[in-house]
C-alpha positions in Angstrom: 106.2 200.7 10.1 106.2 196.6 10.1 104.8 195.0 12.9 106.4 191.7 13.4 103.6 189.6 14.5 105.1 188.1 17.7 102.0 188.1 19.8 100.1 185.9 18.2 103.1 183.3 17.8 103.6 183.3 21.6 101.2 182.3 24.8 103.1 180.7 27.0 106.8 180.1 28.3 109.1 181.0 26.1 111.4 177.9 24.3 114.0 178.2 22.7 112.0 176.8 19.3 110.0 180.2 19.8 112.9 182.3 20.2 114.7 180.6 17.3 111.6 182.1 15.2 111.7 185.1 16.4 115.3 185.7 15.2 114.4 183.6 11.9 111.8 186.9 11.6 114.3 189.2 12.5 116.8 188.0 9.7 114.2 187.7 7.1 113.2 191.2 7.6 117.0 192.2 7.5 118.2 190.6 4.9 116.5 192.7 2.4 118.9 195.4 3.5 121.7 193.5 3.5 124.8 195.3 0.9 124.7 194.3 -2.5 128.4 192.9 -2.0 127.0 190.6 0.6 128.9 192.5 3.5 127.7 192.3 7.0 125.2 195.1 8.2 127.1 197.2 11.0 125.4 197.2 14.4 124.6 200.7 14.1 122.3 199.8 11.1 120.7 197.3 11.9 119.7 199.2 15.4 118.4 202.5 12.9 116.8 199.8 10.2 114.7 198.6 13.5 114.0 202.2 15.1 112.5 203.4 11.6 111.0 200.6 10.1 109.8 197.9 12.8 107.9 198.3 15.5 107.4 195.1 18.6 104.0 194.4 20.1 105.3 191.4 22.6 102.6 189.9 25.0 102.2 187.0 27.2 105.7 186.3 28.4 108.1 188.3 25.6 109.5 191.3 26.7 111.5 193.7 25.4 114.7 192.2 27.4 113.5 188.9 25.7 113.8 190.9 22.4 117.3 192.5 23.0 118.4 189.1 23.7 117.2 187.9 20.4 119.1 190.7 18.7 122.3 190.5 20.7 122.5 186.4 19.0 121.2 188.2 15.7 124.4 190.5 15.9 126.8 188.0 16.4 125.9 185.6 13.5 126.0 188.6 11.4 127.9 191.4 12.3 132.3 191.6 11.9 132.5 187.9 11.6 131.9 186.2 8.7 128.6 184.5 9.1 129.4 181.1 6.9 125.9 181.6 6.0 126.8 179.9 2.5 126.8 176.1 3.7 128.5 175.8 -0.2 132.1 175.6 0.1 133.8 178.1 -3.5 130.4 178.6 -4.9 131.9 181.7 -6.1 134.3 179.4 -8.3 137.3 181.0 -7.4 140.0 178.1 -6.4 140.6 175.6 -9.0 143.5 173.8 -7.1 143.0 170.8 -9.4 143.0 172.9 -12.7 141.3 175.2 -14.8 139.8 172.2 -17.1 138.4 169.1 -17.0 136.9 166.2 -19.4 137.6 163.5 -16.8 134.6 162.2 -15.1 134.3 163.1 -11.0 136.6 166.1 -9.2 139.0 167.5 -11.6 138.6 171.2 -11.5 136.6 173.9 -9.5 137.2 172.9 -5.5 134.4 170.9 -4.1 132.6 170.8 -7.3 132.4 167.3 -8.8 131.0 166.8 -12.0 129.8 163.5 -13.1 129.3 161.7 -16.3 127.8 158.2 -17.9 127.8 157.8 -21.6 127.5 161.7 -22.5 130.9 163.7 -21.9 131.0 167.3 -21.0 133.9 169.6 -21.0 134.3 171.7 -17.7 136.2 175.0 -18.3 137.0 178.2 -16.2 135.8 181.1 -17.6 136.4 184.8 -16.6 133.4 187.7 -16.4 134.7 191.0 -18.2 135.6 193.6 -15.7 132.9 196.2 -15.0 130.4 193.7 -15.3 126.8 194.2 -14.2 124.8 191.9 -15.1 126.0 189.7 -12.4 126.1 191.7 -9.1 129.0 191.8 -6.7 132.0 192.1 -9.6 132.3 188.5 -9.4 135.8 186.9 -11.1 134.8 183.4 -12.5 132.2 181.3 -13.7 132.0 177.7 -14.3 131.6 176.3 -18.0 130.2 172.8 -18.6 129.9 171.9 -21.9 127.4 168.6 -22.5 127.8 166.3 -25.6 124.9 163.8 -25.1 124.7 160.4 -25.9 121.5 158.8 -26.2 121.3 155.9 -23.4 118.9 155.6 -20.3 122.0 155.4 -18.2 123.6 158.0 -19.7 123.7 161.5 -17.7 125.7 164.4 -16.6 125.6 166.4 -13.6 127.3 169.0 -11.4 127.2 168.8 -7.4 128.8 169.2 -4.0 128.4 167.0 -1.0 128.4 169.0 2.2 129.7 167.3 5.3 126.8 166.1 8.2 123.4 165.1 7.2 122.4 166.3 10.5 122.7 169.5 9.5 120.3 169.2 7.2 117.4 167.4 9.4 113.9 168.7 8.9 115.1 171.9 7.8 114.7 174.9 5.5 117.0 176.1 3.4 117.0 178.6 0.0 119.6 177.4 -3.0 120.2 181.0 -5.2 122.9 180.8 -8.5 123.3 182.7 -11.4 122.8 180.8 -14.6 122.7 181.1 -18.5 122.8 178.6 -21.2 123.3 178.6 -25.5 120.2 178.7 -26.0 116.4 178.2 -23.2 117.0 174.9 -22.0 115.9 173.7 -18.9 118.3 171.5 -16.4 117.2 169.7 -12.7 117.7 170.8 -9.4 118.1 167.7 -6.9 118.7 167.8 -2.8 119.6 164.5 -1.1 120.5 163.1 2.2 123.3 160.6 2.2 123.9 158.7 6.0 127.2 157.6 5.8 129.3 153.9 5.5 127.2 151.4 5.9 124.2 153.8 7.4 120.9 154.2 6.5 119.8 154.3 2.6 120.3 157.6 0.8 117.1 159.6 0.4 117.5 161.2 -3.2 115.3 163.3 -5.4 114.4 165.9 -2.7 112.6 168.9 -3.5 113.5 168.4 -7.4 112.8 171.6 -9.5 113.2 172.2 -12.9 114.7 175.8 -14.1 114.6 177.2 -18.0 117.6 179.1 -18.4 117.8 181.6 -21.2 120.6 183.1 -23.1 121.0 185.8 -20.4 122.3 185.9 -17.2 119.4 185.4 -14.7 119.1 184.3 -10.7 117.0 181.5 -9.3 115.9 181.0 -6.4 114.7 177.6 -4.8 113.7 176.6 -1.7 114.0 173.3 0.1 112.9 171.3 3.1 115.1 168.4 3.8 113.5 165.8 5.8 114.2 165.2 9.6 117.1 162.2 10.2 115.2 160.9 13.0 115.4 156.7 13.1 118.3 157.0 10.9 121.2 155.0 11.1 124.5 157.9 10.6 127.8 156.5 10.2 131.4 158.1 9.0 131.0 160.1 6.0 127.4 160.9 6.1 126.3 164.0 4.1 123.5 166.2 2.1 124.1 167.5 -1.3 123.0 170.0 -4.1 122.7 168.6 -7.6 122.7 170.5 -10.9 121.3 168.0 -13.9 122.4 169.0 -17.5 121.3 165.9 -19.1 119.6 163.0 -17.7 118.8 159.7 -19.3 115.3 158.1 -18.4 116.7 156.2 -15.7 117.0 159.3 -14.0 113.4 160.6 -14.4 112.3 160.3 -10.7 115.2 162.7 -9.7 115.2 164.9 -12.5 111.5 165.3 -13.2 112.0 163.7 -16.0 114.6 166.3 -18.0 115.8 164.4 -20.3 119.0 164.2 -22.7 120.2 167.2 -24.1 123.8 168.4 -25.1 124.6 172.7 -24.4 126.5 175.0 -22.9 125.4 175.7 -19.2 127.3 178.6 -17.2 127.0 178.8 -13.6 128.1 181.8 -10.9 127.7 182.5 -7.2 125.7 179.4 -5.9 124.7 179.9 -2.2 122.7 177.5 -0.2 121.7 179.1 3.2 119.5 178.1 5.9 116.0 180.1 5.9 113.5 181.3 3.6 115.1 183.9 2.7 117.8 184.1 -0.4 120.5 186.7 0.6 123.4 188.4 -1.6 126.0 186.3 -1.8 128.4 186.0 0.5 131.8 187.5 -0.5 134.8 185.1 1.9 138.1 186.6 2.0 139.8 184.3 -0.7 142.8 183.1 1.6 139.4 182.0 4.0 137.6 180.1 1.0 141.1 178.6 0.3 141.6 177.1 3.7 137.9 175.7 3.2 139.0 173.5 0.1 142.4 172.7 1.5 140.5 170.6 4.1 139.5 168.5 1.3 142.0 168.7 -0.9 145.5 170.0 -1.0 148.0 170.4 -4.1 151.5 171.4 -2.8 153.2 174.4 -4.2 156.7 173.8 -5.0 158.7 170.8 -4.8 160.1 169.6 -1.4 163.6 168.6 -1.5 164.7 166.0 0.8 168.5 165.4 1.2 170.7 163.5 3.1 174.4 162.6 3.5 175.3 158.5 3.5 178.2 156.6 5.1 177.0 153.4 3.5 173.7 152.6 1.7 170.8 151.7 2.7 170.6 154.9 5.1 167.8 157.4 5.1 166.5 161.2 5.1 163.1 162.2 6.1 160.7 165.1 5.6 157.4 166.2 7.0 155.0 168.1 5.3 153.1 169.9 7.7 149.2 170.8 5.7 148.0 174.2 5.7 144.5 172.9 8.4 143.3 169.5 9.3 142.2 167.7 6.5 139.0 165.9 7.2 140.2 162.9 7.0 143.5 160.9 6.5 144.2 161.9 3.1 145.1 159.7 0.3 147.9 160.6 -1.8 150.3 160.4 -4.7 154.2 159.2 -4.5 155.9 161.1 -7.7 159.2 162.4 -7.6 161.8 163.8 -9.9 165.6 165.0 -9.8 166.8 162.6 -7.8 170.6 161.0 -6.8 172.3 158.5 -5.5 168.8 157.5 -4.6 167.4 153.5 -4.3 164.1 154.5 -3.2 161.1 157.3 -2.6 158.3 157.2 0.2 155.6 158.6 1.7 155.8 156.6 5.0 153.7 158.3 7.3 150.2 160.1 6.7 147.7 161.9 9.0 144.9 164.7 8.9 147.6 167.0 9.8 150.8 166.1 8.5 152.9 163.9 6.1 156.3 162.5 6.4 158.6 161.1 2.7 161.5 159.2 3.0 164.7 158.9 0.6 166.7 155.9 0.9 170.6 156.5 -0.4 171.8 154.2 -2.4 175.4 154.6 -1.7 177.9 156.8 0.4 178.0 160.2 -0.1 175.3 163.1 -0.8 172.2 161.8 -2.0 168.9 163.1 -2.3 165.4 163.5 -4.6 162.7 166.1 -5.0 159.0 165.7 -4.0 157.2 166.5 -6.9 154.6 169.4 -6.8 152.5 167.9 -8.8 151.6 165.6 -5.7 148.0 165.6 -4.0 146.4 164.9 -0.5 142.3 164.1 -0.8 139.9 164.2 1.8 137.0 164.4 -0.3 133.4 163.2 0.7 
């Protein structure tokens, strides 16, 4: 039997810092028995997992009601609905809305992920895991690929990360980062956290918790944990954020943040990134796909299909709108592209209106008669951090 050791945490009143341990406890001891497939633990096993293996020795002012209470909030943050426990939005790399490829520098491929480049240039790729797979758990479907040329230059770098919306999120808190990694050959790359506070807000913190990882030829998991510092005195405007970094190659200029890594060109495969809040690193977390879809579409959509818009004119000059309603909110008012093809008796194409939720495109005809044009599909809406 474990004995949680409550009674020496607790002496007076209880607050609801104590009783946020005490839950904390509670999912560190469960998540060892979490399913390999990151699945949620039924009720009726987590309620057996304490009856066999855990025994409560409360004092001062717990009490077993105080306890039950603890476990009826457990439940619901991990039992039938999905727990979002992954802060890390496609860590599994399984939309690629953008495309399947990149050499471009910033977002260009995997959802959420952008990856970065000075001087050096990499080549992004989707790659697939062979079916029946076991070295990495959970029959996982893709991996990312960067591939790094390096050029020699103190300013020259290249580095993969995601920006995760609200820095207060993040205030003097623990979290665990856990991915699956390989590379062509040992080479070691960075691990950077920062703190970003928005337009015009407070300076960035960077260089948090910075740990280097030697990767081998295999495929291996880390785990790392990190502390974020608390936001208080901060100045948090619009578009504040914290963020994950994974360095592949780092000119000196870069030394404080990447414990000095260094330049180096490979081939560095990554899979099933979760960040989670705790000390402990669980499975990862397997979202339906349509869910982790919806996810990225707040920051970026790519319509499917073009979007005809067609009118009939009795003189020129009149007009025929569309709206496009998105699949969520975006989280933001979206930028976007005007492109458009197969069109007729046309003089002009628009996007006139644009909000987090919806967009409206204009054809004006040109003449009398039918007229219209095509929205190409190959337009974008980002909301990106």
């Amino acid at each position: 039997m474990t004995t949680l050791p409550l009674k020496s945490q607790f002496t007076g009143a209880v607050t609801n810092g104590e009783r946020k341990a005490a839950e904390e406890q509670l999912l560190d001891f469960l998540a060892q028995y979490l399913p390999e497939d990151g699945s949620p633990i039924p009720l009726g096993n987590i309620v057996e997992i304490l009856a066999e293996h855990v025994t409560y020795t409360p004092s001062g002012n717990i009490t077993a009601t105080d306890m039950q209470d603890a476990l009826t909030e457990l439940a619901g943050r991990i039992v039938e609905n999905p727990s979002y426990r992954n802060k890390l939005i496609n860590g599994g790399f399984d939309i690629w809305q953008r495309g399947t490829s990149q050499t471009s520098n910033g977002y260009g491929s995997a959802d959420r992920w952008r990856c970065n480049h000075v001087g050096s240039t990499k080549t992004v790729t989707r790659q697939t895991f062979a079916f029946g797979q076991i070295e990495v758990p959970g029959n996982p479907i893709y991996f990312m690929r960067t591939i790094v040329n390096s050029v020699a230059g103190a300013g020259n770098r290249c580095n993969l990360y995601q920006l995760i919306e609200n820095v207060l999120a993040s205030s003097d808190r623990t979290f665990t980062l856990s991915f699956w990694a390989k590379a062509d050959s040992t080479k070691n790359i960075a691990i950077e956290f920062g703190q970003t506070f928005g337009t015009s807000g407070s300076p960035d913190i960077s260089g948090i918790d910075v740990t280097t990882i030697q990767l081998t030829t295999t495929w291996e998991k880390y785990i790392i944990p990190v502390t974020f510092p608390s936001v208080s005195g901060k100045t948090i405007n619009s578009n504040n954020l914290y963020y994950v970094s994974f360095w592949f190659d780092a000119g000196s200029n870069y030394d404080s943040v990447t414990n000095s890594l260094g330049q180096q060109s490979g081939t560095f495969d990554i899979a099933q990134v979760q960040l989670e809040e705790g000390s402990v690193a669980t499975p990862f977390e397997q979202r339906p796909y349509g869910l982790e879809l919806m996810l990225c579409q707040r920051y970026f959509w790519k319509i499917q299909g073009g979007i005809n818009v067609v009118g009939y004119a009795t003189g020129p000059g009149n007009q025929a709108y569309q709206t496009l309603i998105f699949p969520v909110t975006m989280r933001a008012v979206p930028t976007t592209t005007n492109s458009w093809f197969n069109s007729a008796n046309a003089s002009s194409q628009n996007v006139v209106a644009i909000t987090a939720n919806y967009s409206q495109v204009m054809v004006t005809a040109a003449g009398v008669g039918l007229f219209y044009a095509t929205y190409s599909p190959n337009n974008t809406f980002d909301a990106e951090l």
